[in-house]
C-alpha positions as CSV (number, residue, x, y, z in Angstrom):
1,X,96.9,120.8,74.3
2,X,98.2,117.2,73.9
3,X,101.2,118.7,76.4
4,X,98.6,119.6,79.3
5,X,97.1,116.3,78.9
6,X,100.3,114.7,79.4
7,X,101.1,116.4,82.2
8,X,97.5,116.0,83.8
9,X,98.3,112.5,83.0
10,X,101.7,111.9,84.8
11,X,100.5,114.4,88.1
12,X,97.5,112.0,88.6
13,X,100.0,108.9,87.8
14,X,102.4,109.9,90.3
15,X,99.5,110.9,93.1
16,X,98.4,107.4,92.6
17,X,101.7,105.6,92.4
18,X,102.5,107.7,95.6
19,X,99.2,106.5,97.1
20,X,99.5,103.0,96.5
21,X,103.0,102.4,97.6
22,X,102.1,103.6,100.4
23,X,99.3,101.9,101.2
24,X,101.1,98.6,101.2
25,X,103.4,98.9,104.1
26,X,103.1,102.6,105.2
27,X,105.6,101.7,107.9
28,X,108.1,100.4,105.3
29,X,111.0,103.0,105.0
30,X,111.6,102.3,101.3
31,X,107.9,103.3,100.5
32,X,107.5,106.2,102.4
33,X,110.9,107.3,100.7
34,X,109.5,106.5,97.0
35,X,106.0,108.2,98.3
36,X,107.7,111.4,99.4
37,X,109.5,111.5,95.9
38,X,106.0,110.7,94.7
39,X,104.1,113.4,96.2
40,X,107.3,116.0,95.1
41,X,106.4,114.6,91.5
42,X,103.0,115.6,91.6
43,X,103.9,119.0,92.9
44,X,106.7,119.3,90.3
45,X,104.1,118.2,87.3
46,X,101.6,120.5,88.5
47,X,104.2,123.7,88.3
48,X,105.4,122.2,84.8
49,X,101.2,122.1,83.4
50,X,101.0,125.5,85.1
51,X,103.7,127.0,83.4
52,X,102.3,125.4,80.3
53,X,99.3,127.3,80.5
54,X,100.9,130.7,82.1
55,X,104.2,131.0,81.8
56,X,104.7,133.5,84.6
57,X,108.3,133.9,86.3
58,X,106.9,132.1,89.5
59,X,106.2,129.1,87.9
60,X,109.2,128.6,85.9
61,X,111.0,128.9,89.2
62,X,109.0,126.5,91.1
63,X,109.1,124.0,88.0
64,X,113.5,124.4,88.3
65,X,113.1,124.2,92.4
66,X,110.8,121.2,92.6
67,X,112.9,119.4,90.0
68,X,115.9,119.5,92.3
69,X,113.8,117.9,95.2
70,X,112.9,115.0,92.7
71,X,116.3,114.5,91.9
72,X,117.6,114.9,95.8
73,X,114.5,112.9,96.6
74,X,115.2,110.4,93.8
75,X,119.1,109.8,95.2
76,X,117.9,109.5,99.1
77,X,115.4,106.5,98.3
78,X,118.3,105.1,95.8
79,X,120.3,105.1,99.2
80,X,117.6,103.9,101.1
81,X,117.1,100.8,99.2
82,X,120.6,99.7,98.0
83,X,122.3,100.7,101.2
84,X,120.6,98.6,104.3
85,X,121.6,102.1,106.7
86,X,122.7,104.7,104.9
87,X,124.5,107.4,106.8
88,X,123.1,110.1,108.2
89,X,126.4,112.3,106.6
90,X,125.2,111.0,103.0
91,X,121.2,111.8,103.6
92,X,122.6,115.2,105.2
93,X,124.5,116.4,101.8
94,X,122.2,115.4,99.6
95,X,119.5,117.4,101.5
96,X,121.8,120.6,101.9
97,X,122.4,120.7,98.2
98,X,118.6,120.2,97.5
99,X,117.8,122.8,99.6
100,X,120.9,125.2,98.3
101,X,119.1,124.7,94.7
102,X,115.7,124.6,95.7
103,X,116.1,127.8,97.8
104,X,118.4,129.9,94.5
105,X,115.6,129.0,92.2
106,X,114.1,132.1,93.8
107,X,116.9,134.2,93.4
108,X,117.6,136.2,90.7
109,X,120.5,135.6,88.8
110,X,121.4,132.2,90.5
């Protein structure tokens, strides 16, 4: 019980965070990156509660998939803001490799 309402509690914290960074310079490239990191956080918390209350194959695989976008999504907005143009080449591997794991958290035996 005190589990889901943790993780009720950080989904609705990262939707707002997500929301509010935004909100203050939605052109800024820095806060869209944190927001889309955000927004994967929300997604990622949601398949954690879910597999809290069914823990169904599906959802442990979507909770190990969307956890490799947060990291990915994590090290591209670390880029974004210590770097002032971070190369294409760097953003490009990073999202390769987040895609590699995100797609063989589907398969079996990966």
């Amino acid at each position: 019980m005190l589990t889901s309402l943790i993780q009720i509690t950080v989904l609705f914290l990262n939707l707002y965070l997500g929301i509010f960074v935004l909100s203050q310079n939605s052109k800024s490239v820095e806060n869209i990156a944190f927001s889309v990191m955000a927004f994967i956080a929300v997604f990622w918390a949601f398949a954690n509660y879910m597999l809290d209350i069914s823990p169904l194959l599906i959802w442990h695989q979507f909770s190990y998939a969307l956890g490799s976008l947060v990291i990915a999504s994590g090290l591209i907005w670390t880029l974004i803001i210590t770097e002032n143009n971070p190369s294409k080449r760097k953003i490009t591997v990073i999202g390769f490799f987040a895609i590699l794991f995100f797609s063989g958290s589907f398969l079996p035996d990966f």
